[in-house]
PDB file of N, CA, C and O in Angstrom:
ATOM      1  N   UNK A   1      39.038 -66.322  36.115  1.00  0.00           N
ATOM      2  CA  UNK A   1      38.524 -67.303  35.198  1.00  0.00           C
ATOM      3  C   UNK A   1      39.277 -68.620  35.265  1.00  0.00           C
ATOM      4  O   UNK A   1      38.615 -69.634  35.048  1.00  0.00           O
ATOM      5  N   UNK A   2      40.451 -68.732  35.512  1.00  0.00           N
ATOM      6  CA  UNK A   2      41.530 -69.629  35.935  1.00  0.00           C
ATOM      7  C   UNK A   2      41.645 -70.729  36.921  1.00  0.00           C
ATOM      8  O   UNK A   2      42.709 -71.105  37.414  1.00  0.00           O
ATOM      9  N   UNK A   3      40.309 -71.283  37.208  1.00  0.00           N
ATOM     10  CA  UNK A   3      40.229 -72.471  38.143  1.00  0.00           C
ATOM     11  C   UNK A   3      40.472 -73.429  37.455  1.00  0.00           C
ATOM     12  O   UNK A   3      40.199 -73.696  36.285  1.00  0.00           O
ATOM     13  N   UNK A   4      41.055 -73.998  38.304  1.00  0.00           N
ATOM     14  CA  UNK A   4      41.582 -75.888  37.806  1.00  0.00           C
ATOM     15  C   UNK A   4      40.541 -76.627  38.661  1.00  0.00           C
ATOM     16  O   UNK A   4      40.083 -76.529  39.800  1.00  0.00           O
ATOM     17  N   UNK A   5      40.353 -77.558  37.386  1.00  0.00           N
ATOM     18  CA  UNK A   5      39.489 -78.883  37.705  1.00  0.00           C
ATOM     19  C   UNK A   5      39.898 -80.138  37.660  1.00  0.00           C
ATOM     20  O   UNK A   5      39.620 -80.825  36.676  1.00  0.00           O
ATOM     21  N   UNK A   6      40.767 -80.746  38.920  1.00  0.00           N
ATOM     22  CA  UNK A   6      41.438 -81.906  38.475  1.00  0.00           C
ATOM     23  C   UNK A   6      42.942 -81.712  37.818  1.00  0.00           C
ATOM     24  O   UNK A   6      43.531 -82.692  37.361  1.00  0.00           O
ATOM     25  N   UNK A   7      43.506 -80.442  37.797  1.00  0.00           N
ATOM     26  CA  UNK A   7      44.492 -80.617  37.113  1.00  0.00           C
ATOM     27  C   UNK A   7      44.061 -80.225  35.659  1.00  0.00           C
ATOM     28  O   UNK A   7      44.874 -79.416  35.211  1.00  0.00           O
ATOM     29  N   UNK A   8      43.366 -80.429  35.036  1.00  0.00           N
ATOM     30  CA  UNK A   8      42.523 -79.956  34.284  1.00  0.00           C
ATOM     31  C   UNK A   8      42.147 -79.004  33.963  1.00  0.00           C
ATOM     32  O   UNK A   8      41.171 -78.877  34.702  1.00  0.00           O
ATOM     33  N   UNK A   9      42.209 -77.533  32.923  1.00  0.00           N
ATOM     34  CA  UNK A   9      41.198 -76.755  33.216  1.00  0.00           C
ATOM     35  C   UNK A   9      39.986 -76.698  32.367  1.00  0.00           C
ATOM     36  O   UNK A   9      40.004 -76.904  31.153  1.00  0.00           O
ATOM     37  N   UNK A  10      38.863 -76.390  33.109  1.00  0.00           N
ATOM     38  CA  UNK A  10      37.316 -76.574  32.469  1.00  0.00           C
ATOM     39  C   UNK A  10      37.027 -75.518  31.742  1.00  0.00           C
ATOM     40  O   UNK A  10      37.163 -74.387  32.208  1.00  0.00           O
ATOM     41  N   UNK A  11      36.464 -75.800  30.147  1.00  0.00           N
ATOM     42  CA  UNK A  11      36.395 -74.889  29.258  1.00  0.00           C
ATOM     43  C   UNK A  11      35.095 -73.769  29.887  1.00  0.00           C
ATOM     44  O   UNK A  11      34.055 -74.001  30.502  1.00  0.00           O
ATOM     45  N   UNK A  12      35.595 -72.770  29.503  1.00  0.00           N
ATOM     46  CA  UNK A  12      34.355 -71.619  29.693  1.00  0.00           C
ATOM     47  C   UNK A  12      33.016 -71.044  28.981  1.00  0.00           C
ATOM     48  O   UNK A  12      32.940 -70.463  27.898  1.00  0.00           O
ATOM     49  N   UNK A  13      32.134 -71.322  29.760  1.00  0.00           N
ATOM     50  CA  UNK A  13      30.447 -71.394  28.944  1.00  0.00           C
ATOM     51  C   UNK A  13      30.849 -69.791  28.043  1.00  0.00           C
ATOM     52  O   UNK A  13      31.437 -68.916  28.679  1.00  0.00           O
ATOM     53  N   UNK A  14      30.487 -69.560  26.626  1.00  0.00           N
ATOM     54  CA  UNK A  14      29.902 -68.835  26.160  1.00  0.00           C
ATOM     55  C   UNK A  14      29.525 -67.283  26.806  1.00  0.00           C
ATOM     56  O   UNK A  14      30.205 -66.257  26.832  1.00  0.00           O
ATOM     57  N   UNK A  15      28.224 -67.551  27.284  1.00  0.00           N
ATOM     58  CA  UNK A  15      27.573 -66.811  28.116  1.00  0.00           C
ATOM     59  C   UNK A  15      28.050 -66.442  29.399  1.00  0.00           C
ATOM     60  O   UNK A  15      27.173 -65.900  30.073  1.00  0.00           O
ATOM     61  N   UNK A  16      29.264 -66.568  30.020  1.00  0.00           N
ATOM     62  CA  UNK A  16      30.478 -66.413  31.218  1.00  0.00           C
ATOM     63  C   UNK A  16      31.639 -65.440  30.254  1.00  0.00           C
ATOM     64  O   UNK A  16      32.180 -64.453  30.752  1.00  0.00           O
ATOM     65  N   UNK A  17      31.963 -65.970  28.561  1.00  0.00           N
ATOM     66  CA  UNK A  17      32.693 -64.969  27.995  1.00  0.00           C
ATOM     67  C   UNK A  17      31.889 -63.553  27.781  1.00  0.00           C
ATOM     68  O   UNK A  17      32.282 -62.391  27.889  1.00  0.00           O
ATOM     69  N   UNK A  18      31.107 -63.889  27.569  1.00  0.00           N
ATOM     70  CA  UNK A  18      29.604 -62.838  27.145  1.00  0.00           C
ATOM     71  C   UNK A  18      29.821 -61.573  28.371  1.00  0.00           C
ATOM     72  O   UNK A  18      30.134 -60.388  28.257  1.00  0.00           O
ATOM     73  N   UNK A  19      29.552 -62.282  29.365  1.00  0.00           N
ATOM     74  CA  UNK A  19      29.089 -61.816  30.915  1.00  0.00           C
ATOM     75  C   UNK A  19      30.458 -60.952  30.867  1.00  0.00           C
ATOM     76  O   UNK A  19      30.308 -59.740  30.716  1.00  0.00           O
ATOM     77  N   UNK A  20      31.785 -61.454  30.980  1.00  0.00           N
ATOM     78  CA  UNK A  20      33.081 -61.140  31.858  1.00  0.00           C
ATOM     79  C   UNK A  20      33.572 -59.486  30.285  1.00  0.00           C
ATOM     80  O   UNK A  20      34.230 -58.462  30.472  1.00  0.00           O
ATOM     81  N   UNK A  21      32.937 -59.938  29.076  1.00  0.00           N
ATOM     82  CA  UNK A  21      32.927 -58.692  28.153  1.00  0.00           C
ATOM     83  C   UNK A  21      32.112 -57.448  28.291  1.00  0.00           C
ATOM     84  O   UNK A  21      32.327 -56.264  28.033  1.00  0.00           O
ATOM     85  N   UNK A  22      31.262 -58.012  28.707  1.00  0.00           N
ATOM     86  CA  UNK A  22      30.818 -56.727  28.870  1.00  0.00           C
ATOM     87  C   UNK A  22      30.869 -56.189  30.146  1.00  0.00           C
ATOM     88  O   UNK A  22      30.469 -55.026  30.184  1.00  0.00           O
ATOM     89  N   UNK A  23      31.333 -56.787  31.500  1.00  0.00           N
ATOM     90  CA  UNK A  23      31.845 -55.618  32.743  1.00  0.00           C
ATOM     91  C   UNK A  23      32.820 -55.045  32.332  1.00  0.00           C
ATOM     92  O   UNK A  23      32.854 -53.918  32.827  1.00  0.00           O
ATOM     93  N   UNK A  24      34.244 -55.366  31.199  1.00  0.00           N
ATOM     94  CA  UNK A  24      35.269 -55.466  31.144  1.00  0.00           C
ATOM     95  C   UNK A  24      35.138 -53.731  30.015  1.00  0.00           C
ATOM     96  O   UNK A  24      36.053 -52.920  29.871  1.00  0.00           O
ATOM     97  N   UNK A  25      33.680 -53.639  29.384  1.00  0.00           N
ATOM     98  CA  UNK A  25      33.349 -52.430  28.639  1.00  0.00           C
ATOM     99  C   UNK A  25      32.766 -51.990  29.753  1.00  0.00           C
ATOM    100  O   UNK A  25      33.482 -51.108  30.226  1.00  0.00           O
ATOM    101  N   UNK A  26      31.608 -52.210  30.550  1.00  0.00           N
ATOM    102  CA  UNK A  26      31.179 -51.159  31.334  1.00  0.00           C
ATOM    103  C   UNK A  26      32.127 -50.580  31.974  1.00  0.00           C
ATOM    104  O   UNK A  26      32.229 -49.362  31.827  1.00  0.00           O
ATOM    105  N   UNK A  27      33.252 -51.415  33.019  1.00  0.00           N
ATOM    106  CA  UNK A  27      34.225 -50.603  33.454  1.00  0.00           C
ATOM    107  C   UNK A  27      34.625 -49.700  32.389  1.00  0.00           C
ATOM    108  O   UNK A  27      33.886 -48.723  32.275  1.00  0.00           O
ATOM    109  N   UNK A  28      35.477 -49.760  31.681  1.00  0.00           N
ATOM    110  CA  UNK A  28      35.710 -48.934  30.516  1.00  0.00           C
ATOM    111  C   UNK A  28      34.807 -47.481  30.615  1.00  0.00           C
ATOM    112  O   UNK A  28      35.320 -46.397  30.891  1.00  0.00           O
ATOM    113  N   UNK A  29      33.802 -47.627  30.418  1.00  0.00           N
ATOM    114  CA  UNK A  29      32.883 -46.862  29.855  1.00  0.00           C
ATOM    115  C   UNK A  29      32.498 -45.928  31.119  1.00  0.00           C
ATOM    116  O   UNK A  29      32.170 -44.748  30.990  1.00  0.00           O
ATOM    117  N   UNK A  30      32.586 -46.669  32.470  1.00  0.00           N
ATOM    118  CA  UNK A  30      32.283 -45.842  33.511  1.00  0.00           C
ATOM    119  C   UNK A  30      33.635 -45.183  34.384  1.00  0.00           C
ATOM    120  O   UNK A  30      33.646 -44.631  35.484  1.00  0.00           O
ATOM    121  N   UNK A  31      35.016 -45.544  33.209  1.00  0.00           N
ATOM    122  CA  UNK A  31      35.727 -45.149  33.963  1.00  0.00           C
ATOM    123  C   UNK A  31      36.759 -45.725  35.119  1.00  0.00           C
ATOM    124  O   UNK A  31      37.760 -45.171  35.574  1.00  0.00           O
ATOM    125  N   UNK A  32      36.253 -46.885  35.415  1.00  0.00           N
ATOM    126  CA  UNK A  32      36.525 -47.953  36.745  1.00  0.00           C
ATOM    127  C   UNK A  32      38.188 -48.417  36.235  1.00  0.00           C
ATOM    128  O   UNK A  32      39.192 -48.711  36.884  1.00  0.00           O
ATOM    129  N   UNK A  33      37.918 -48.321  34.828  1.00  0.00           N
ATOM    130  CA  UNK A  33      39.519 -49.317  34.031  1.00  0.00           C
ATOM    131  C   UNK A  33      39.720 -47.916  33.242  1.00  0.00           C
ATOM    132  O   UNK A  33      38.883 -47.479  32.452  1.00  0.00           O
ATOM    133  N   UNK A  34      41.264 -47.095  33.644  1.00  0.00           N
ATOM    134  CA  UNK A  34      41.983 -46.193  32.914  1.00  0.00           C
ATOM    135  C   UNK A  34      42.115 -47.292  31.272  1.00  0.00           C
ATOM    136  O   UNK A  34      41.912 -48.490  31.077  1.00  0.00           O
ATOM    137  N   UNK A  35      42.438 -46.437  30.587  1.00  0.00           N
ATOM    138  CA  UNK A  35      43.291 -46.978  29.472  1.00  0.00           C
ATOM    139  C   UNK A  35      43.847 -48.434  29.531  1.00  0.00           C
ATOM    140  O   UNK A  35      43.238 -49.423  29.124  1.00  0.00           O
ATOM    141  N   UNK A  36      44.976 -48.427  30.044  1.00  0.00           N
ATOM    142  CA  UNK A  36      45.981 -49.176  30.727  1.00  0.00           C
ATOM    143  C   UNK A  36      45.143 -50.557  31.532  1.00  0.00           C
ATOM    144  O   UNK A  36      44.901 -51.605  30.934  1.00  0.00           O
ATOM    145  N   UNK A  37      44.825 -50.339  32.787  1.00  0.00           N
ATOM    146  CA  UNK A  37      44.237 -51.277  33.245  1.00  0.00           C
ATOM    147  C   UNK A  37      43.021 -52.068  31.721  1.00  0.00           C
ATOM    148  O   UNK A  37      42.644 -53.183  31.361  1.00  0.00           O
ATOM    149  N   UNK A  38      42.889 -51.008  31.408  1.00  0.00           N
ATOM    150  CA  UNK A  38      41.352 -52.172  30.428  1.00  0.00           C
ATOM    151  C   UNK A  38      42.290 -52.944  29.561  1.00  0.00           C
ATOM    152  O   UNK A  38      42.008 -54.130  29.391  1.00  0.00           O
ATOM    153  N   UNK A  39      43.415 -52.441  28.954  1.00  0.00           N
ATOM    154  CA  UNK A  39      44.545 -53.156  28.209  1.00  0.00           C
ATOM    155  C   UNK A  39      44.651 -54.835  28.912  1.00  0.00           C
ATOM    156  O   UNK A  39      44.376 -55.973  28.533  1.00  0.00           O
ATOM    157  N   UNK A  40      45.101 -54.324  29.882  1.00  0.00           N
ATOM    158  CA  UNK A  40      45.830 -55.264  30.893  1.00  0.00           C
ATOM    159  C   UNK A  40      44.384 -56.246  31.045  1.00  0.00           C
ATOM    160  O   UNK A  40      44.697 -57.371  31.434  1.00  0.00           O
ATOM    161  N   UNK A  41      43.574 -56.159  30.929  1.00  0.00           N
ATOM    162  CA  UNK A  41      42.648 -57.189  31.854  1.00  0.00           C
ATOM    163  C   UNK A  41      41.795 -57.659  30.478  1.00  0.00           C
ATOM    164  O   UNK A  41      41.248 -58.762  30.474  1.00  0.00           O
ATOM    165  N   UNK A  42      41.735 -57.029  29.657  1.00  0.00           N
ATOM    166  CA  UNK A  42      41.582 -57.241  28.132  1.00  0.00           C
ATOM    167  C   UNK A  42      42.285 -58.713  28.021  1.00  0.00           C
ATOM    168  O   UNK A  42      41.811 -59.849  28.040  1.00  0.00           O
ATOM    169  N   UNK A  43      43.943 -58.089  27.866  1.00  0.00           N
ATOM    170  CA  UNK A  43      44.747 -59.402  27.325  1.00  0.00           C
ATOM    171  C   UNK A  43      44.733 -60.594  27.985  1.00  0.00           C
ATOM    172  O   UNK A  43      44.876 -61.665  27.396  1.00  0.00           O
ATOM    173  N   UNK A  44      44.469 -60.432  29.921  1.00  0.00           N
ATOM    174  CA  UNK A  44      44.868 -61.316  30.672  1.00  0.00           C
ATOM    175  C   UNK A  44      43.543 -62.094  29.982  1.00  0.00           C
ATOM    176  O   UNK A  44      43.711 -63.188  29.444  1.00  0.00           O
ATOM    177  N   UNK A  45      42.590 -61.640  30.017  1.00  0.00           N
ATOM    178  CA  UNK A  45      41.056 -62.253  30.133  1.00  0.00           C
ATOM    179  C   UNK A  45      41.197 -63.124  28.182  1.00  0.00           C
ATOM    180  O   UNK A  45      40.625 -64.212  28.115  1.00  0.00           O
ATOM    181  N   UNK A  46      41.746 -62.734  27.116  1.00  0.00           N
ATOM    182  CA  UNK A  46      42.203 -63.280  26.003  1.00  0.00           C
ATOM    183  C   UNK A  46      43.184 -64.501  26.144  1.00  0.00           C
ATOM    184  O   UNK A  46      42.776 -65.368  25.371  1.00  0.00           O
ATOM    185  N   UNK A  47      44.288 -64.921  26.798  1.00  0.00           N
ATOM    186  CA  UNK A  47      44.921 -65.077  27.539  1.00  0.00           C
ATOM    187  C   UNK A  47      44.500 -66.605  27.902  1.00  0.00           C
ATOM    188  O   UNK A  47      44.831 -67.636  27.316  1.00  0.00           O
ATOM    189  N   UNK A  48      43.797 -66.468  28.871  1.00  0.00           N
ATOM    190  CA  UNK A  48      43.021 -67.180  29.844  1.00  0.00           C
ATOM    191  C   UNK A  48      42.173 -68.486  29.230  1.00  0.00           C
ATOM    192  O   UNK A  48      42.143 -69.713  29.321  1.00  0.00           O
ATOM    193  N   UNK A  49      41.308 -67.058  28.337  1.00  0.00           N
ATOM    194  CA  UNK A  49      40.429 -68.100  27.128  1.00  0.00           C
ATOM    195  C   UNK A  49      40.903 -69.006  26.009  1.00  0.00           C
ATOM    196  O   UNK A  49      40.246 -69.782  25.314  1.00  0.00           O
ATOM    197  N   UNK A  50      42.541 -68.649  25.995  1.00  0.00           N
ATOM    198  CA  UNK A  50      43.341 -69.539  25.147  1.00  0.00           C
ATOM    199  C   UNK A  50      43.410 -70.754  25.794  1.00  0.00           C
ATOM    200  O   UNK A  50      43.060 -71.813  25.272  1.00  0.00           O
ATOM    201  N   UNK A  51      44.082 -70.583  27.510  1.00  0.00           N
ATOM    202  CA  UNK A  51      44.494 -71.953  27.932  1.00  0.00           C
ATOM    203  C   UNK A  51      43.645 -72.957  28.498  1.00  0.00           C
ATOM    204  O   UNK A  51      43.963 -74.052  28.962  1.00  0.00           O
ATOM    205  N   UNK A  52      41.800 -72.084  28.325  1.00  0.00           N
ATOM    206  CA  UNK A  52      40.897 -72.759  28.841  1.00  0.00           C
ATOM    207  C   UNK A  52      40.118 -73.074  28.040  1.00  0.00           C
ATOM    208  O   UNK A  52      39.280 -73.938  28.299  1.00  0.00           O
ATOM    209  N   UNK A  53      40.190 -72.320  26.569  1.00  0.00           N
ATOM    210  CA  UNK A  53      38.550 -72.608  26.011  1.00  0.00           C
ATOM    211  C   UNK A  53      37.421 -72.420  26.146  1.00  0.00           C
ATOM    212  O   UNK A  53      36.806 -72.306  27.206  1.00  0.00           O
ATOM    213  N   UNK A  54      37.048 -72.370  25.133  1.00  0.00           N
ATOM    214  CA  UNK A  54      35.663 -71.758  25.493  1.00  0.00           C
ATOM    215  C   UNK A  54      34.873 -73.082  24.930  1.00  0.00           C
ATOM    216  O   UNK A  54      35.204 -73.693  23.914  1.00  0.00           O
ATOM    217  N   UNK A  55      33.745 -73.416  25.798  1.00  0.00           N
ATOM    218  CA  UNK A  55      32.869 -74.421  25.105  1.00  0.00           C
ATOM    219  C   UNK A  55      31.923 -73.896  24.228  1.00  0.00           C
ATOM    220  O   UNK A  55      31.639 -72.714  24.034  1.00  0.00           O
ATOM    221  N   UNK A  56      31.447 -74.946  23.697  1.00  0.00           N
ATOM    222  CA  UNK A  56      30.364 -74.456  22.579  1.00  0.00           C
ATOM    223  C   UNK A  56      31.093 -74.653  20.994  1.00  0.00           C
ATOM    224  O   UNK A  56      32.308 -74.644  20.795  1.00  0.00           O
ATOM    225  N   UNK A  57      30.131 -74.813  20.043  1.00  0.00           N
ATOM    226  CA  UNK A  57      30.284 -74.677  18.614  1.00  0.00           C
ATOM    227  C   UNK A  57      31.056 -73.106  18.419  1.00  0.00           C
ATOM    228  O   UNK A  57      31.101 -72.254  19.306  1.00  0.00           O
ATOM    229  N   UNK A  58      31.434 -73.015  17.522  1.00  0.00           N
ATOM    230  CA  UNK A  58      31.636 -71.186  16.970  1.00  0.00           C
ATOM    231  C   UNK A  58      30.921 -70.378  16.458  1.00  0.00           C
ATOM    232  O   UNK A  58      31.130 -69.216  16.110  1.00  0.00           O
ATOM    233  N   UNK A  59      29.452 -71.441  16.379  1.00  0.00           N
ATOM    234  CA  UNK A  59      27.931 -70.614  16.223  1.00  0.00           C
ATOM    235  C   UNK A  59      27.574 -69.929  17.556  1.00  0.00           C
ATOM    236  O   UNK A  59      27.269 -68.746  17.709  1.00  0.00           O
ATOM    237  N   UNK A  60      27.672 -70.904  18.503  1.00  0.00           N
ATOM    238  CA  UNK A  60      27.106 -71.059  19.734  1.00  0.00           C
ATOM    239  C   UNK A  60      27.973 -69.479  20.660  1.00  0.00           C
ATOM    240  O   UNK A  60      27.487 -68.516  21.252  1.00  0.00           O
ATOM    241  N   UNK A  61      29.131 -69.822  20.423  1.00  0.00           N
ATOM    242  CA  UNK A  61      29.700 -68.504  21.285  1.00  0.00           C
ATOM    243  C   UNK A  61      30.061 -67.079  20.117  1.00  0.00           C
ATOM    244  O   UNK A  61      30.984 -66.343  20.464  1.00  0.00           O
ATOM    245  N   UNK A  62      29.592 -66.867  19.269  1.00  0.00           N
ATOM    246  CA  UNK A  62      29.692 -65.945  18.232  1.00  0.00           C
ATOM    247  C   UNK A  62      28.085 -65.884  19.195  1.00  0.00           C
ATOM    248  O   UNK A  62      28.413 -65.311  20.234  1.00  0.00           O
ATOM    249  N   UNK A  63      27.144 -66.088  19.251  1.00  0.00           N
ATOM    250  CA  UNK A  63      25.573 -66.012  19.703  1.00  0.00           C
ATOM    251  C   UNK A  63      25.831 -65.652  20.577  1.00  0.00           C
ATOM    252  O   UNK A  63      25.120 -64.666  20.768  1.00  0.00           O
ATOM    253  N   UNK A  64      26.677 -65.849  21.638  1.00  0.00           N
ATOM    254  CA  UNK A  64      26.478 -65.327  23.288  1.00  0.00           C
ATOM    255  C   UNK A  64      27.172 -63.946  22.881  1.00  0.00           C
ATOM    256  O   UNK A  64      26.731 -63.004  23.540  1.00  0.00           O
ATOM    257  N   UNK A  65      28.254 -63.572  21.856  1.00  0.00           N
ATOM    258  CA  UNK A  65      29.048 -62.108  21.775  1.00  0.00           C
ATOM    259  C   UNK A  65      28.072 -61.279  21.255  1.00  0.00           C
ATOM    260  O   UNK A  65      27.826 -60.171  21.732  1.00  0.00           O
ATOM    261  N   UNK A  66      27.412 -61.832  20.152  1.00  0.00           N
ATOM    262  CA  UNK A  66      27.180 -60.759  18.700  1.00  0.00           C
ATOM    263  C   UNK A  66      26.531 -59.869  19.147  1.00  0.00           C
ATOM    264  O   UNK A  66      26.822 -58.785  18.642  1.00  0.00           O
ATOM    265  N   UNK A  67      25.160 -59.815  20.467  1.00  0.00           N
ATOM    266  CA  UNK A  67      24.657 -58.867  20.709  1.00  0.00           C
ATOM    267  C   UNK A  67      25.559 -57.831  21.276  1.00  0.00           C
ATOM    268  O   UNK A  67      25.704 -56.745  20.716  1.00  0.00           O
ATOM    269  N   UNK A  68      26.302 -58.218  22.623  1.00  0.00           N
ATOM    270  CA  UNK A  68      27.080 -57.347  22.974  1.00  0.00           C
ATOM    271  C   UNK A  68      27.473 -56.252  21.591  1.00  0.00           C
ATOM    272  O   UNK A  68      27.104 -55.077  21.588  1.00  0.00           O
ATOM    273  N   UNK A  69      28.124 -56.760  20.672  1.00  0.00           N
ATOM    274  CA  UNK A  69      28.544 -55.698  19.596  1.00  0.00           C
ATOM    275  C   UNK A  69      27.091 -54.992  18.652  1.00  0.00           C
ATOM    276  O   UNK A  69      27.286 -53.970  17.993  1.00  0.00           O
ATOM    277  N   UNK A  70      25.816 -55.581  18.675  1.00  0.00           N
ATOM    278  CA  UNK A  70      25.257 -54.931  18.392  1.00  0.00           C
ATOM    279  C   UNK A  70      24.217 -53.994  18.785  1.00  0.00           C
ATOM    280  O   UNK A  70      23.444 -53.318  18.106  1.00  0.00           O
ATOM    281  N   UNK A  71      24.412 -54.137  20.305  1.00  0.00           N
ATOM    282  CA  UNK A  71      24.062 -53.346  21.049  1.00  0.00           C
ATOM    283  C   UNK A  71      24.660 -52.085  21.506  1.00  0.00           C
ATOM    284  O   UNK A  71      24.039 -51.200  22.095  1.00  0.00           O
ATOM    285  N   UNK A  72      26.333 -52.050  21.092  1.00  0.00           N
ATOM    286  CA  UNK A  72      26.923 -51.228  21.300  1.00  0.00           C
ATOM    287  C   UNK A  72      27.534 -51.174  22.277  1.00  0.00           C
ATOM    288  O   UNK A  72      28.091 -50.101  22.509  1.00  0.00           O
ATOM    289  N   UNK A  73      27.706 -52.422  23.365  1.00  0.00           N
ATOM    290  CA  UNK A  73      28.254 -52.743  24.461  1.00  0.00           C
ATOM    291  C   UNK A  73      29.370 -52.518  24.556  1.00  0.00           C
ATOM    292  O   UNK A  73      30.056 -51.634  25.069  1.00  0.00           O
ATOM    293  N   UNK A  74      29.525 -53.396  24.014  1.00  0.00           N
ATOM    294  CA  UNK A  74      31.189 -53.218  22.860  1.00  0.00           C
ATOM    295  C   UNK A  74      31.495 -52.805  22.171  1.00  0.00           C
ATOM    296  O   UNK A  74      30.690 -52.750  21.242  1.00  0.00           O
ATOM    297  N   UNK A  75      32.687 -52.228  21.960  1.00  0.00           N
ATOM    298  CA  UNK A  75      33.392 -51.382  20.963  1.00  0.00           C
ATOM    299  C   UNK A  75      33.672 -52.246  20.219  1.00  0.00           C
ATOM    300  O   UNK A  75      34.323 -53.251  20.504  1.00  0.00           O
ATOM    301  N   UNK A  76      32.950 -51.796  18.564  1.00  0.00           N
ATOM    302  CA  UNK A  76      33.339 -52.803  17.565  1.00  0.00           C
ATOM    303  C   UNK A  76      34.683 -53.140  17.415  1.00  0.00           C
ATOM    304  O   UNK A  76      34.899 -54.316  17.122  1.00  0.00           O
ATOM    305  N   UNK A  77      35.882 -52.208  17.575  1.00  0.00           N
ATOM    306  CA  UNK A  77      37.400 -52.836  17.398  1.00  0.00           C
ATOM    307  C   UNK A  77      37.763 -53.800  18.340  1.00  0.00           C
ATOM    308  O   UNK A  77      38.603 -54.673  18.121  1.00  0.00           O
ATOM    309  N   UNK A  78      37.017 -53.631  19.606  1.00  0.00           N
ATOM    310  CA  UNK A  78      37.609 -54.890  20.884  1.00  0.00           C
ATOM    311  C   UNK A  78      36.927 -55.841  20.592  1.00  0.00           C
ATOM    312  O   UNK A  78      37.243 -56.887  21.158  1.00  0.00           O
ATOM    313  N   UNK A  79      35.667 -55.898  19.560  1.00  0.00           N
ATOM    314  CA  UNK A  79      35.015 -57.154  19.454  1.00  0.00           C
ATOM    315  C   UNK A  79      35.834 -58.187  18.597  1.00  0.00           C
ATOM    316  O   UNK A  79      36.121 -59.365  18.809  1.00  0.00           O
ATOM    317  N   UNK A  80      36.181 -57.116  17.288  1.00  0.00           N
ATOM    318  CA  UNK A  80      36.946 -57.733  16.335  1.00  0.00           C
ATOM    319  C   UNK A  80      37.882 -58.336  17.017  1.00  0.00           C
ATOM    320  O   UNK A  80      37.966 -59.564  17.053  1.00  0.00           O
ATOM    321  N   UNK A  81      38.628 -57.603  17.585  1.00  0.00           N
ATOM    322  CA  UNK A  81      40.244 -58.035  18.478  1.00  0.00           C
ATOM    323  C   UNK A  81      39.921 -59.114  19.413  1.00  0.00           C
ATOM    324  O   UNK A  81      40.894 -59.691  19.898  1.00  0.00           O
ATOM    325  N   UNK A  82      38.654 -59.541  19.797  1.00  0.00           N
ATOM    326  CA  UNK A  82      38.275 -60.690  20.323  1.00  0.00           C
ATOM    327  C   UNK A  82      38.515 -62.028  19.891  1.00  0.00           C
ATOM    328  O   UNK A  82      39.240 -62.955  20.251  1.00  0.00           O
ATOM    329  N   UNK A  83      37.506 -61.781  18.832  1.00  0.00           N
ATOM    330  CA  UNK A  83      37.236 -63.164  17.940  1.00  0.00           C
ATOM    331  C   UNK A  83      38.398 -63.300  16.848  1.00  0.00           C
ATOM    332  O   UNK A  83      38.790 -64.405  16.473  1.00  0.00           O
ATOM    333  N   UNK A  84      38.783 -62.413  16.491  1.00  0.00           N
ATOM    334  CA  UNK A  84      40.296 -62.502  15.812  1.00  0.00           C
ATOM    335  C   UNK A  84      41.299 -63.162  16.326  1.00  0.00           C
ATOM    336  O   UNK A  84      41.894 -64.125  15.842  1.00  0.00           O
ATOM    337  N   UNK A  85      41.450 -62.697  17.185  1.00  0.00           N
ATOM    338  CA  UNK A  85      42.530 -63.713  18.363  1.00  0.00           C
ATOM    339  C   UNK A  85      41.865 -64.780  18.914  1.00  0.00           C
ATOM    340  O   UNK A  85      42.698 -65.501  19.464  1.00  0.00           O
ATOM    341  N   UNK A  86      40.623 -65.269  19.037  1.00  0.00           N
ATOM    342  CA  UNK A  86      40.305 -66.224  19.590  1.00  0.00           C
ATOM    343  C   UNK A  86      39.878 -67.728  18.380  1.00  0.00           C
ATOM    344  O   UNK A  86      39.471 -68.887  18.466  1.00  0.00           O
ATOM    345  N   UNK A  87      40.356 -66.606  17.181  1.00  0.00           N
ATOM    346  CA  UNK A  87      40.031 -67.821  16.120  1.00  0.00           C
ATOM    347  C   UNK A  87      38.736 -67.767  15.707  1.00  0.00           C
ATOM    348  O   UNK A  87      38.202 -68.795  15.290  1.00  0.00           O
ATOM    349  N   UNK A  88      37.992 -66.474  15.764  1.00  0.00           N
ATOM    350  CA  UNK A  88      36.742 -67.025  15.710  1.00  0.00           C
ATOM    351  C   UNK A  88      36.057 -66.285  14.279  1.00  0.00           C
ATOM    352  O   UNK A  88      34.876 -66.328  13.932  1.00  0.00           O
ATOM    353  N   UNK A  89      36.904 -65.782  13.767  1.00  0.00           N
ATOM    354  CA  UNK A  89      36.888 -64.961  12.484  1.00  0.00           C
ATOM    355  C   UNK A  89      37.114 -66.307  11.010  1.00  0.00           C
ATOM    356  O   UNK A  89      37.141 -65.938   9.836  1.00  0.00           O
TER     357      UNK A  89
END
């Protein structure tokens, strides 16, 4: 997620946080990420979205997550632990 633009880094669409959450559960879910690894790529990917941002209003990217959690994509505690840490609570 970590490309520089200019020295710069370019905030991340919504729908790219959306996208990179839910492989980050399918792995999970299929097994691909032990425990540990989903930890690890969890925080890096939290992390990331700190020093890059996410674009959009906090309507706008709460809209690209919420289904994920109400679809069941996501595990409601990693959703919380999302937007909690990302300020978005």
């Amino acid at each position: 997620m970590a490309e520089e633009q200019g020295g710069t880094l370019k905030p991340v669409a919504p729908a790219r946080v959306a996208a990179e959450l839910k492989r980050l559960s399918d792995g999970r879910a299929s097994g691909e990420f032990d425990r540990d690894e989903y930890e690890h790529r969890f925080s890096r990917m939290i992390s990331e979205l700190r020093d890059r941002r996410i674009a959009g209003s906090r309507a706008e990217i709460l809209a690209a997550l919420t289904p994920l959690k109400d679809a069941g994509t996501v595990d409601l505690r990693d959703w919380d632990r999302l937007v909690r840490q990302l300020g978005l609570t």
